[in-house]
Residue frames relative to the residue before (quaternion, step in Angstrom):
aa qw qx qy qz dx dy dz
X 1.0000 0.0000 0.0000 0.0000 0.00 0.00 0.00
X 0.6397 0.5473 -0.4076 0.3536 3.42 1.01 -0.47
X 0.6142 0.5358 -0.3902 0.4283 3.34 0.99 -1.16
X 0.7012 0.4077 -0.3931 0.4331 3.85 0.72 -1.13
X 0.6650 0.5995 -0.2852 0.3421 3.74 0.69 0.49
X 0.4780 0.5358 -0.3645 0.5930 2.67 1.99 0.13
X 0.2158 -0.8543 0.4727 -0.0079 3.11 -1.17 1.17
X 0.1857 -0.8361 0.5015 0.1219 4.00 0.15 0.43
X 0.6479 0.3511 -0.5319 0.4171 3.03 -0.36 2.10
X 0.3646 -0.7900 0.4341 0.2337 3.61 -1.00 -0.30
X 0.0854 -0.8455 0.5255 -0.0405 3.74 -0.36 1.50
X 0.1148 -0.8870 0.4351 0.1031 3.24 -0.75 0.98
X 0.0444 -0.8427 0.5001 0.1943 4.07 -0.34 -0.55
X 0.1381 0.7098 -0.6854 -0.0856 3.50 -0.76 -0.01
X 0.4979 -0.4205 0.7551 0.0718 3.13 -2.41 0.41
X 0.1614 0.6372 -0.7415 0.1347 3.61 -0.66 1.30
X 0.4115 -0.7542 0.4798 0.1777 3.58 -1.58 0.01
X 0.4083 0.5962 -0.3541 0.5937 2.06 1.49 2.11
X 0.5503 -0.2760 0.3239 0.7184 3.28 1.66 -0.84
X 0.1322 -0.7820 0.5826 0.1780 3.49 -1.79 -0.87
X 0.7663 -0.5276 0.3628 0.0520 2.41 -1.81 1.71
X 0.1598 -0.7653 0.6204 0.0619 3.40 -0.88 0.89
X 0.1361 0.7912 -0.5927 -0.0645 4.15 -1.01 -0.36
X 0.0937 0.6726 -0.7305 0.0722 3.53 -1.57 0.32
X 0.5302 -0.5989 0.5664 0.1984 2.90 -1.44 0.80
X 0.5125 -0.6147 0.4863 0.3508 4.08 -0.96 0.27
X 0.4873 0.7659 -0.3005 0.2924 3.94 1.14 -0.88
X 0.2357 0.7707 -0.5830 -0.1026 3.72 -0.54 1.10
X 0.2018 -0.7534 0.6258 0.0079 3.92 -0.39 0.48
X 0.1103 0.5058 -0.8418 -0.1528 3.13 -1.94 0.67
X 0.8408 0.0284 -0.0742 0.5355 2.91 -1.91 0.95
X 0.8657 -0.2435 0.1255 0.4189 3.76 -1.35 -0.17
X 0.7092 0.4855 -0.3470 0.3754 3.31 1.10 -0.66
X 0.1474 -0.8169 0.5191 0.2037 3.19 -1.24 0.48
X 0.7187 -0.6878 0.0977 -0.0302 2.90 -1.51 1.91
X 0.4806 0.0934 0.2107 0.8461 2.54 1.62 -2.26
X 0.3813 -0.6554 0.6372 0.1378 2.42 -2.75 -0.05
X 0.7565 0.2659 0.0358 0.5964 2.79 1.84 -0.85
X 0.2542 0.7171 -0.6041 0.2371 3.30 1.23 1.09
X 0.3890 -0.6136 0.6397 0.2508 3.39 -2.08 0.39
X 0.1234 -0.8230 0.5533 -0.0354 2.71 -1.27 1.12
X 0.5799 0.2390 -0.2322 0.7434 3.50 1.36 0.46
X 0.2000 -0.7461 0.6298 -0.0820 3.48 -1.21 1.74
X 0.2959 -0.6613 0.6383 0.2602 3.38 -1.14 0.00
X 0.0471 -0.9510 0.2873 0.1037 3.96 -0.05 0.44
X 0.4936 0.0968 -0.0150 0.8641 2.97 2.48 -0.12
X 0.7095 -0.3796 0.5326 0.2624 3.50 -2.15 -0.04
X 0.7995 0.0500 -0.2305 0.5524 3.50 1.04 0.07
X 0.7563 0.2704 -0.3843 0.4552 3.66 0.34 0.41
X 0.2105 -0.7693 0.5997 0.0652 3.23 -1.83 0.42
X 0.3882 -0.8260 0.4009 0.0791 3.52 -0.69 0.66
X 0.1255 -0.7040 0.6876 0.1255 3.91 -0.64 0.51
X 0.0222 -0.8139 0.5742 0.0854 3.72 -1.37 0.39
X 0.3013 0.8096 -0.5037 -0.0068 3.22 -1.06 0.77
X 0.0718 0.6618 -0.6090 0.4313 3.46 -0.67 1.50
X 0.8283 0.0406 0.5334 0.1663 1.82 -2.42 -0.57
X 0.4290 -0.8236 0.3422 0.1432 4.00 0.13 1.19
X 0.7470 0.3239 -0.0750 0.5757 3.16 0.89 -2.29
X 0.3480 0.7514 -0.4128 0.3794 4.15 1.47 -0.03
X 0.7437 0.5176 -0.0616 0.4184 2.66 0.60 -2.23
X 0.7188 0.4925 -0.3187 0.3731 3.70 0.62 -1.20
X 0.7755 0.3495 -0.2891 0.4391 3.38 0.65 -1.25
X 0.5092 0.3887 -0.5775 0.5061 4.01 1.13 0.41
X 0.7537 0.4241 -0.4185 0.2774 3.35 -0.14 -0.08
X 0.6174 0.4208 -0.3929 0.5360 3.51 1.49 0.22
X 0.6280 0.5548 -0.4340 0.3309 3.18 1.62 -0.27
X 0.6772 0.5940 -0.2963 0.3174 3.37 1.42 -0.56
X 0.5660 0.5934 -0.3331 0.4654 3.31 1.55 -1.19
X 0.6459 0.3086 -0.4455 0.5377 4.27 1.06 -0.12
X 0.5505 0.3825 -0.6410 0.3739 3.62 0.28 -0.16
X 0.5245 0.5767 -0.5374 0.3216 3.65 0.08 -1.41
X 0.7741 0.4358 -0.2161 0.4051 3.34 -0.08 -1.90
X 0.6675 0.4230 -0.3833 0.4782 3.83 0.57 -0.56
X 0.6433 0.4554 -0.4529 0.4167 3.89 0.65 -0.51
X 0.6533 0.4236 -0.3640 0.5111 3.82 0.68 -0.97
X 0.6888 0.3456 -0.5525 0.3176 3.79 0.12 -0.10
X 0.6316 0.6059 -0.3017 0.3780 3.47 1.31 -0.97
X 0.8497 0.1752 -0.1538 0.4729 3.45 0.70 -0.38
X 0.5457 -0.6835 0.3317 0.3536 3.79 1.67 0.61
X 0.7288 0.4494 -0.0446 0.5146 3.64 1.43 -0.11
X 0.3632 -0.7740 0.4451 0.2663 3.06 -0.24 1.40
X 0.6739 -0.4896 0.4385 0.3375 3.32 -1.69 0.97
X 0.3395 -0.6405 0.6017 0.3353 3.63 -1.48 0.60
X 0.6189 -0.4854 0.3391 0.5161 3.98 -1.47 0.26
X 0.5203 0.6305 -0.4328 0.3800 3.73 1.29 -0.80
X 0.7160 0.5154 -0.2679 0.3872 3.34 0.80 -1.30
X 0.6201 0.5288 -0.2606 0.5177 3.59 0.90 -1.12
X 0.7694 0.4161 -0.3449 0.3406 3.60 0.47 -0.73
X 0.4870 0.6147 -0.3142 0.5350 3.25 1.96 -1.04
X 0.5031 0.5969 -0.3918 0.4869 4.37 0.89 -0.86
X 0.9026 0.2563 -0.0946 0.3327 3.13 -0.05 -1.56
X 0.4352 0.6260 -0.2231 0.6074 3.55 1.63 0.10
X 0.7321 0.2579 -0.2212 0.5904 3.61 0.73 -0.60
X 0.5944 0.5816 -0.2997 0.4676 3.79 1.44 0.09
X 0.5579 0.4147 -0.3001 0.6532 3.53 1.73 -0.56
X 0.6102 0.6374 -0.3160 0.3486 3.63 0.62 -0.13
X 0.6865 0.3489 -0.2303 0.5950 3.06 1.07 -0.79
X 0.7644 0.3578 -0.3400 0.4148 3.78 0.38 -1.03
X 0.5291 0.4717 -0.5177 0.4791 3.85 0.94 -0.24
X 0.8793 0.2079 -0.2997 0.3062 3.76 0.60 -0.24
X 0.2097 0.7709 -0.5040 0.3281 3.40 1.08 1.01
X 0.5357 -0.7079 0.4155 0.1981 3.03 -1.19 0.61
X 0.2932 0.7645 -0.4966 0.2882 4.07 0.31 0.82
X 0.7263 -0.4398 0.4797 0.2212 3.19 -1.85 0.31
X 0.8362 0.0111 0.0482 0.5463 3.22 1.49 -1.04
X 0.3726 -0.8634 0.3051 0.1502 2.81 0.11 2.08
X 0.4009 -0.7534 0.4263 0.3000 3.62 -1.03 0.68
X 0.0824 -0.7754 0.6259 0.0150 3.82 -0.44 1.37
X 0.6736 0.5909 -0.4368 0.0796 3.44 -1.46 0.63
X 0.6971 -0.6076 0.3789 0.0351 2.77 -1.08 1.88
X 0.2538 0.6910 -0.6768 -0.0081 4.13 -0.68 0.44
X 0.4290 -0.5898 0.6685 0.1455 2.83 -2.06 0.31
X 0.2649 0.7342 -0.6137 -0.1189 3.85 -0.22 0.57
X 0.1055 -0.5648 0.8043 0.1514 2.68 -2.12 0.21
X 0.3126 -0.8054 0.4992 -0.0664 2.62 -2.27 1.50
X 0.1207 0.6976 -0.6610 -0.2486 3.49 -0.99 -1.39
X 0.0005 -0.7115 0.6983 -0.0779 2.75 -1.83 0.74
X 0.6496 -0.5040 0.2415 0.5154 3.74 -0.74 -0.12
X 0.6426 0.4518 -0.4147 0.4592 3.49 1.13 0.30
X 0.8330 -0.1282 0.2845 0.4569 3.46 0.69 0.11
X 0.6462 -0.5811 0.4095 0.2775 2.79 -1.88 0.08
X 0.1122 0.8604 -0.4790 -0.1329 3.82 -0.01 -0.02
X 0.0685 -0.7103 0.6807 0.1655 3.87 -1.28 0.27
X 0.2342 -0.7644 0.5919 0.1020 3.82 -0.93 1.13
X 0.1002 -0.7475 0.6103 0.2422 3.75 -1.39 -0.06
X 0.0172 -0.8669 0.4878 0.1012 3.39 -0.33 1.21
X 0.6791 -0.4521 0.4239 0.3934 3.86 -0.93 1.14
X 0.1329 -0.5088 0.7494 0.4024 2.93 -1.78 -0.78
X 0.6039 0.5047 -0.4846 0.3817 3.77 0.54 1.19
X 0.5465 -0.6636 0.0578 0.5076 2.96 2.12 0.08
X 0.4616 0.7641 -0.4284 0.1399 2.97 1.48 -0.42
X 0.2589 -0.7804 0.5346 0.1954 3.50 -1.23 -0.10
X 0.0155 -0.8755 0.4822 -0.0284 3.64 -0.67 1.24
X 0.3496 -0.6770 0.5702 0.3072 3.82 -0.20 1.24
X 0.3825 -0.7252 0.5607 0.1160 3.62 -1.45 0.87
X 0.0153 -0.7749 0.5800 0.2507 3.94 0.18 -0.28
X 0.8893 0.0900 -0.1336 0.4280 3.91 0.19 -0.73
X 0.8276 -0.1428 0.0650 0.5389 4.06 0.73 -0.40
X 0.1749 0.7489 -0.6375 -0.0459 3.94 -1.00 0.04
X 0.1413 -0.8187 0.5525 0.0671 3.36 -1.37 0.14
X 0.1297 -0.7951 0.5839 0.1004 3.50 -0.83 0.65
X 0.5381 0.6444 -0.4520 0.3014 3.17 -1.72 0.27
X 0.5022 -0.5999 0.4278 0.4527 3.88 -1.32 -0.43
X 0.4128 0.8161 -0.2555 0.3134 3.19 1.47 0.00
X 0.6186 0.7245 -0.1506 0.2642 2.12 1.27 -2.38
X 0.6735 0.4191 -0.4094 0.4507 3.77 0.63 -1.14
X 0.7952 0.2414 -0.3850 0.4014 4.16 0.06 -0.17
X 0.4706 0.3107 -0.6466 0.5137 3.83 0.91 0.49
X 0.4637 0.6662 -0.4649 0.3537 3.79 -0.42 0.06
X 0.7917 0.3176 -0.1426 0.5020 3.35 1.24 -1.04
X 0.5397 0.4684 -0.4535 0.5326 3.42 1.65 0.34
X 0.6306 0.5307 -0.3377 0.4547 3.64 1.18 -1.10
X 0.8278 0.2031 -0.2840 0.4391 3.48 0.29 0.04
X 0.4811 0.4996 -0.5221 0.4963 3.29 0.78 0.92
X 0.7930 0.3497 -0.2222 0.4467 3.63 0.42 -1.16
X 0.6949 0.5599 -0.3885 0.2296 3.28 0.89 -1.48
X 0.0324 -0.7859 0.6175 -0.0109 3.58 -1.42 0.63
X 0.5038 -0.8011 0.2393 0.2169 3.44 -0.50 1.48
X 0.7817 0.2519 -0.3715 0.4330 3.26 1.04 0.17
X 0.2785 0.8606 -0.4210 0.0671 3.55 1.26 0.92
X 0.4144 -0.6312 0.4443 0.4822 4.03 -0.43 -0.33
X 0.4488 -0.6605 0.4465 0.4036 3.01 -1.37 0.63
X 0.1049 0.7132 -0.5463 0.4265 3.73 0.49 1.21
X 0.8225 0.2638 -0.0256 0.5033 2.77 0.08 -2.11
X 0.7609 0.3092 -0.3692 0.4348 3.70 0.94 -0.29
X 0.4602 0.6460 -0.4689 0.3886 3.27 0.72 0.38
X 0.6133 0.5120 -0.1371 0.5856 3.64 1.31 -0.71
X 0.5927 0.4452 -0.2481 0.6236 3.65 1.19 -0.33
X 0.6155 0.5012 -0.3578 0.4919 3.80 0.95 -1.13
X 0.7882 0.3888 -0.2706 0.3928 3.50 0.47 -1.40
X 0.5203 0.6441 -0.3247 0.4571 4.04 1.62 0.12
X 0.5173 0.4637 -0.3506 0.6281 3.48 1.62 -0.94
X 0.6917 0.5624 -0.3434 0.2954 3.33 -0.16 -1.29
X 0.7417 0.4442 -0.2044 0.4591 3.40 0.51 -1.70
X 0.6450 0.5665 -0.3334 0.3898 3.46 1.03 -0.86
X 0.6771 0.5387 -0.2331 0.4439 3.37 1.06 -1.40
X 0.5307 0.6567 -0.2811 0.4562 3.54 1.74 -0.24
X 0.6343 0.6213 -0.0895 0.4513 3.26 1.36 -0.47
X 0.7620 0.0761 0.0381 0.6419 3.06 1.44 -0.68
X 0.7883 0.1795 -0.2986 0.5071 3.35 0.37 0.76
X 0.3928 -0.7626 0.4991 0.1226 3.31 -0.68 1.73
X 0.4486 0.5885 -0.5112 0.4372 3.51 0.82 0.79
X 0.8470 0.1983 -0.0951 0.4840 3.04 0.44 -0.83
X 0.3637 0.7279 -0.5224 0.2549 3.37 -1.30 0.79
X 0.4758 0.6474 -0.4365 0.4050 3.78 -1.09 0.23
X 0.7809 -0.2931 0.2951 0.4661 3.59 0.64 -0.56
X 0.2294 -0.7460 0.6173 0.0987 3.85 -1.05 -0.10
X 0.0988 -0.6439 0.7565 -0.0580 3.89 -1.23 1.26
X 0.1795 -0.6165 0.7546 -0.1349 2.88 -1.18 1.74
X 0.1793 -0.6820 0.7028 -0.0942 3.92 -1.46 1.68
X 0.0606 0.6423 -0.7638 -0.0209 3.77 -0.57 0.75
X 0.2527 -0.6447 0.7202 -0.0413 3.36 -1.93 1.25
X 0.0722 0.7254 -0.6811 0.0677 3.71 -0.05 1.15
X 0.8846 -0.2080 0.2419 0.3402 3.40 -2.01 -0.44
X 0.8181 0.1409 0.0375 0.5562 3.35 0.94 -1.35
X 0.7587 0.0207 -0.2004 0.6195 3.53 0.94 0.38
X 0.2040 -0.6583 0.7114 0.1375 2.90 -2.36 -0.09
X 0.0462 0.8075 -0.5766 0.1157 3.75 -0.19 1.06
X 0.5272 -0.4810 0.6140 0.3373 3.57 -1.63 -0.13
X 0.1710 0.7946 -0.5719 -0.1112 3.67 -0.46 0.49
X 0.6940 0.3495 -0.2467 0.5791 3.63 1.26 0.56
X 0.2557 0.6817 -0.6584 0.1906 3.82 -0.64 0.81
X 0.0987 0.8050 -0.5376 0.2305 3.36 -0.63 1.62
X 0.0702 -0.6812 0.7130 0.1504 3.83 -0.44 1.28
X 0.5664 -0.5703 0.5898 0.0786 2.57 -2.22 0.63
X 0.3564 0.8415 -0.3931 -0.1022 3.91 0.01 0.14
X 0.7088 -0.5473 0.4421 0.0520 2.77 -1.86 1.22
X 0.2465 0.7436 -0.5797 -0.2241 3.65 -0.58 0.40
X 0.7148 -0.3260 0.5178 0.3387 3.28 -1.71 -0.58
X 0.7105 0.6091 -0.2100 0.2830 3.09 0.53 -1.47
């Protein structure tokens, strides 16, 4: 189980006191080979929440279409958008079940969301065993994950903007590009504030030959 828990890429979050900062690297790969060049790895899935992914590719995709119809089924059923607690609790009780289904090929994969709601800003880490852990200041996933870690806790500072962490995201990232052949190819950067949530950074990386 450990090995199927290793993932090959690099996901980042932060908490500013402003909103918060998604990242991912562009890099897909089985085993040595790389796959894509331009895969997404940070979704928007509703008007208030966003998503990091790592795993297990075709895992990841069909929770994230599975979640964007719960979401949508909970706000028609009860006339009220979903809270981030609620959305994270959805998508948490969705890794739960498919990490423990019965198959040939187990389902692994790891998200970061970040939200808003009327309480705020919020940024979750969900397992691929489902748990679910509220963040308060940064986390990261991935094989990467151990050398963005060493920018996020040098620079990071709880009451920065996501300006300034957005420029710190793309430093983990770029770094974590450098040293792990999982990741690489480019970097997407999501900020989630009060009244919106947009991409405000999508950058490939090319390589030549020449």
């Amino acid at each position: 189980m450990n090995e199927q828990l290793k993932t090959g890429t690099t996901t980042l979050g932060m908490v500013c006191k402003d909103g918060i900062v998604l990242a991912a690297d562009k890099r897909a790969t089985a085993g040595t080979m790389i796959v894509d060049k331009r895969a997404d790895k940070v979704h928007i899935v509703s008007d208030d929440f966003a998503v990091t992914i790592a795993g297990s590719v075709s895992d990841a995709q069909l929770l994230i279409k599975l979640i964007k119809a719960e979401l949508k089924l909970k706000e028609v059923k009860t006339n009220k958008r979903p809270t981030a607690k609620e959305a994270a609790n959805l998508l948490g009780g969705l890794l739960y079940s498919h990490i423990r289904r019965m198959s040939m090929l187990p389902g692994i994969a790891h998200f970061l969301l970040g939200g808003k709601d009327n309480l705020g800003l919020h940024l979750y880490d969900l397992f691929p065993d489902g748990s679910v852990t509220e963040i308060k200041d940064f986390i990261s996933s991935g094989s990467g994950s151990v050398f963005a870690y060493g920018v996020l806790e040098t620079h990071y500072k709880p009451e920065m903007t996501t300006d300034e962490a957005i420029k710190i995201a793309v430093k983990a990232v770029n770094t974590a590009l450098h040293r792990d052949s999982a990741s690489g190819n480019g970097i997407d950067v999501v900020v989630i504030k009060d009244k919106e949530i947009k991409y405000v950074l999508h950058k490939e990386l090319q390589y030549s030959l020449e």
